[in-house]
C-alpha angles and dihedrals in degrees: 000000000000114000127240120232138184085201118097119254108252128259157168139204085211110104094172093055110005083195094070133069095242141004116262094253089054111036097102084210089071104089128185128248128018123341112264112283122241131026098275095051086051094047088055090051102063097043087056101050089044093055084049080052102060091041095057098051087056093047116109103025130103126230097276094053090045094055096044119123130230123239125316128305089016118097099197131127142147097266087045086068099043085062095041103056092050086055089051092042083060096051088050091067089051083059096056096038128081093201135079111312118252121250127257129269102221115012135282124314114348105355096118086072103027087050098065125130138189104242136111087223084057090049091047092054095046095055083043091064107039087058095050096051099040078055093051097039090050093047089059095055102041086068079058101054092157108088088209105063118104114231130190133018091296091052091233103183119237087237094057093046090054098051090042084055094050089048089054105056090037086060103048090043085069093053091047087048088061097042099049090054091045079056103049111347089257101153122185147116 
């Protein structure tokens, strides 16, 4: 007997690899030529295909797919991350910084996912505010270009800074990779 289910069948746009999310001519995170040359530059790599990443799986999707939760009691969703990461863009900042830390975005805890809304202003905003402070966060570090320099009144490395970002974005790349199947059925790496 076949089950029923309320959840959509799985797909790909790859042909190549229907495992993956695109195909390799057209995964804009394939480049040409030789992989970037020195720590940093590698570094850099990886957080920004992992930013790609995290754009791709939200392509696609309007507001209220965006905003849907996971599964309960969980309160993630894509555009809980997008939220998220532009919180933790911003506390980045606080780490590098001696002064007094910047404010939060969206409220105390877990208000960056609690917080979400439905709306395509909301969405907007979101993706407003993740490129400013990837921008801003970049900016800092690239005046501090040796990984090895401690930054801030608790001395985190820039090189620690930069592997915690790229974990951070892994991590929630998974996430995004589960969500975005839970929406539509897309799998993919």
């Amino acid at each position: 007997m076949e089950r029923m289910s309320d959840q959509p069948g799985r797909w790909s746009r790859a042909t190549v690899h229907p495992d993956m999310w695109a195909d390799p001519d057209d995964d804009p995170r394939n480049s040409e030529g030789v992989s970037s040359d020195g720590e940093l530059a590698t570094l850099q790599g990886f957080l920004t295909d992992y930013r790609m990443t995290l754009r791709m799986k939200c392509e696609g999707l309007d507001a209220e797919q965006l905003a849907r939760r996971s599964v309960p009691p969980s309160t993630m969703s894509l555009l809980g991350l997008l939220r998220h990461l532009a919180e933790v863009e911003r506390d980045w900042r606080n780490w590098i910084s001696d002064g007094d830390p910047l404010p939060k975005l969206y409220g105390e805890k877990d208000a960056d996912f609690d917080g979400v809304v439905a709306e395509q202003a909301e969405v907007d905003a979101a993706y407003s505010a993740l490129e400013r402070e990837q921008a801003e966060t970049d900016a800092a570090l690239a005046e501090r270009p040796d990984l090895s320099e401690r930054l801030g009144k608790d001395g985190t490395s820039v090189r620690e800074l930069m592997v915690h970002r790229i974990e951070e974005y892994a991590r929630h790349c998974g996430h995004a990779d589960l969500l975005r199947e839970r929406i539509d059925g897309r799998v993919g790496q």
